[in-house]
N, C-alpha and C positions, 0 to 999 in steps of 0.2 A: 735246586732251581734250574738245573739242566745245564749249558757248558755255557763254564762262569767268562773264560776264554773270549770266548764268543761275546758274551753279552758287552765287556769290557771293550771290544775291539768297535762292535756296533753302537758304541756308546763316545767311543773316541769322536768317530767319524758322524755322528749329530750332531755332540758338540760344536762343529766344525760346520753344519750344514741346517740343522735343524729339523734332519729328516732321520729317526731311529726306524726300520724296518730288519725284523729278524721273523723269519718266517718257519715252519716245520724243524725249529731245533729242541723238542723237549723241553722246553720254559714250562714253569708248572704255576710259575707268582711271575706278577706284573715286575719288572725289575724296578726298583724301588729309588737306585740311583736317580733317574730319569728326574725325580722329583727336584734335581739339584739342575736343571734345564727345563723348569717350569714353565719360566718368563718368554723363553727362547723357541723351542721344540716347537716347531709346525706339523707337524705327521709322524702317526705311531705306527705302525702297521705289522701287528702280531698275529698272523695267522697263522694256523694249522697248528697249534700247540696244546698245550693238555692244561690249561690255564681256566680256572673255576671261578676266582672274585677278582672283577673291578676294585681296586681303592677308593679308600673315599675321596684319598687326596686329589684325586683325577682332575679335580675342579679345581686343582690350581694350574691348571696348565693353560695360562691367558692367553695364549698365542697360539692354542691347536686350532687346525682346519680338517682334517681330514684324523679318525679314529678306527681304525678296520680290525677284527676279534674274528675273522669268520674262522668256522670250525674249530673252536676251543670247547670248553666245558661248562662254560657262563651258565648259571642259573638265576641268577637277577640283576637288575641293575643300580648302581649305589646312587641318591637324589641329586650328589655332589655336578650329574652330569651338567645340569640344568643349568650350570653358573658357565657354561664353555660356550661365551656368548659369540665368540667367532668361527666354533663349529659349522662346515657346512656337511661334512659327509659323515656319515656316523654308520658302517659296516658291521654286521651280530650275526649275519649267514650260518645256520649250521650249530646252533651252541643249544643248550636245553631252556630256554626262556620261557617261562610258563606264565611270566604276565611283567608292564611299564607301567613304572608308578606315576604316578598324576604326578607330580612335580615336574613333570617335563613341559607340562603345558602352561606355564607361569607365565610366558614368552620372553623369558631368558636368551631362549635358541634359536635367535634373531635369527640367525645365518643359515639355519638348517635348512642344506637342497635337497639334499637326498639319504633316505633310512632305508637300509636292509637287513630286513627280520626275517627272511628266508627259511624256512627248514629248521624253526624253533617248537616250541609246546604251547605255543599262545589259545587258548579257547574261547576266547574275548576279542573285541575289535580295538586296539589301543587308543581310547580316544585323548590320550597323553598327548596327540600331535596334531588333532583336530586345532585349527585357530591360527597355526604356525606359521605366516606370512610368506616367508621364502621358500615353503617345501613343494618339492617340483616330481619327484615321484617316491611312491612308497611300498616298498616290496613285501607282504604280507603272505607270499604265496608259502604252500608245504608245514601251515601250520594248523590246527585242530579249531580253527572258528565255527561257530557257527550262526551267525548272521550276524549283518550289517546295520545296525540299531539307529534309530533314533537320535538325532543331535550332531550327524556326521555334515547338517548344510553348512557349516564353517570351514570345511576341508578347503587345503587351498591348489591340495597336486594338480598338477598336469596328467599323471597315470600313476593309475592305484590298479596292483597285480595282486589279487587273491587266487589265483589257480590252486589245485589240490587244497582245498578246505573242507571245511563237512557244511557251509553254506545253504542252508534252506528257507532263508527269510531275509528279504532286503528291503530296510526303509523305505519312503518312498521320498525322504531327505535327499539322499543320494542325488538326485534330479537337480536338485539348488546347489548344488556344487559348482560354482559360477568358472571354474577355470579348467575341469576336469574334459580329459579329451577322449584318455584310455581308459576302459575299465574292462579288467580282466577276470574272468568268474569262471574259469573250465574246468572241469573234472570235479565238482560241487555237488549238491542235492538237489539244487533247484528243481522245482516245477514248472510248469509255465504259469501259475496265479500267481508264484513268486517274485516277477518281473514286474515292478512298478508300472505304471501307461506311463507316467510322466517322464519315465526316463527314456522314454522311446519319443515322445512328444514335445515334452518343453526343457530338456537337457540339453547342456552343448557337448554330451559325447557324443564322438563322431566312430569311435570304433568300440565295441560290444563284443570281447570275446565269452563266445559261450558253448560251446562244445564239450562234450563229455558231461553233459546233465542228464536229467528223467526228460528227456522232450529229444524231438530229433530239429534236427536246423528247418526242415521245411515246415513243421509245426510256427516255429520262432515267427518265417516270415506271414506267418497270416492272422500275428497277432494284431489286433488295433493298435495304431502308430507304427507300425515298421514300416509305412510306407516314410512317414515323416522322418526316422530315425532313416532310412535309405538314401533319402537325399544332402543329410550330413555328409555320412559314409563317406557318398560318389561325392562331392564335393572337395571332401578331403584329400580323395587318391587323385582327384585331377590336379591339385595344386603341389602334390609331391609328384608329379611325371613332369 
């Protein structure tokens, strides 16, 4: 289970605070004590270790906010998440994720502000998180998508980052995305008939990253609506200067 030392030492010191963080020590299994600081435990934060399964028991952990897994060896995830109603951050950056089960979309995950699924196997758009009322952005980039489906006008993020996908087809949903500001598509397959009108039209994004597609930027600006979508844009970067 990697140095047992260790885990004992950083297990002391949650108990005490509520926060276990052991990061790059060889942990191979979730430490299992933890479960006996359920109630208590507000942040886990187990990165960089060679750690393959979630627990199921994970979902007794009533008082986590904050879950961070980046760079482990995760291959899926167990439903038990869905009950960690005061989750708001839930970190998976870097691990072998090749799909989220619908269970997460129950709306259990009241709290949920922000998912990073970063640099996983996903070849699906998870719509596990479409509905989620609190989620504010959602990191999808460095995974094997390829397009943006149907049924995503529920999304509630502020920015949704798909860079590095195999991306070739995007709903025209996306546009009813009533809160969404960033949306991030570079280094994709896109075309340019790829590109909704209405997302350029009657969306309220205001930033469009698309670079690194089959289109060069100057093509982009002489689509119909980029004039409309321009005036978001300049609007935006005047109100952050």
């Amino acid at each position: 289970m990697g140095n047992t030392n260790s885990v004992k030492n950083h297990y002391e010191n949650a108990s005490r605070t509520g926060v276990f963080t052991l990061k790059a020590a060889n942990i191979k299994e979730f430490p299992r004590q933890l479960l006996q600081l359920s109630t208590s435990i507000r942040s886990v934060d187990l990165s960089n270790n060679k750690i393959k399964e979630l627990p199921g028991f994970i979902g007794e952990f009533s008082s986590l906010k904050n879950l961070v897994f980046q760079s482990n060896l995760l291959t899926y995830l167990p439903k038990e998440i869905a009950s960690l109603t005061k989750l708001e951050t839930l970190s998976l950056g870097n691990n072998r994720l090749m799909s989220i089960p619908d269970d997460l979309s129950t709306g259990r995950l009241s709290s949920l502000r922000s998912v990073d699924l970063s640099g996983n196997l996903l070849d699906t758009f998870p719509m596990a998180f479409v509905g989620l009322k609190a989620l504010e952005t959602l990191d999808l980039s460095r995974n094997k998508i390829t397009s943006i489906p149907d049924g995503v006008q529920t999304l509630q993020v502020l920015e949704l980052n798909l860079n590095q996908n195999q991306i070739s087809t995007v709903s025209k949903h996306i546009a009813s995305c009533k809160r969404l500001k960033v949306l991030r598509l570079e280094e994709n397959c896109l075309s340019l008939d790829s590109i909704p009108q209405e997302l350029l039209t009657s969306s309220p994004v205001s930033l469009l990253a698309i670079d690194g597609n089959q289109f060069k930027l100057k093509q982009f600006q002489e689509l119909p609506g980029h004039d409309v979508y321009l005036e978001r844009f300049t609007a935006t970067k005047k109100k952050m200067i």
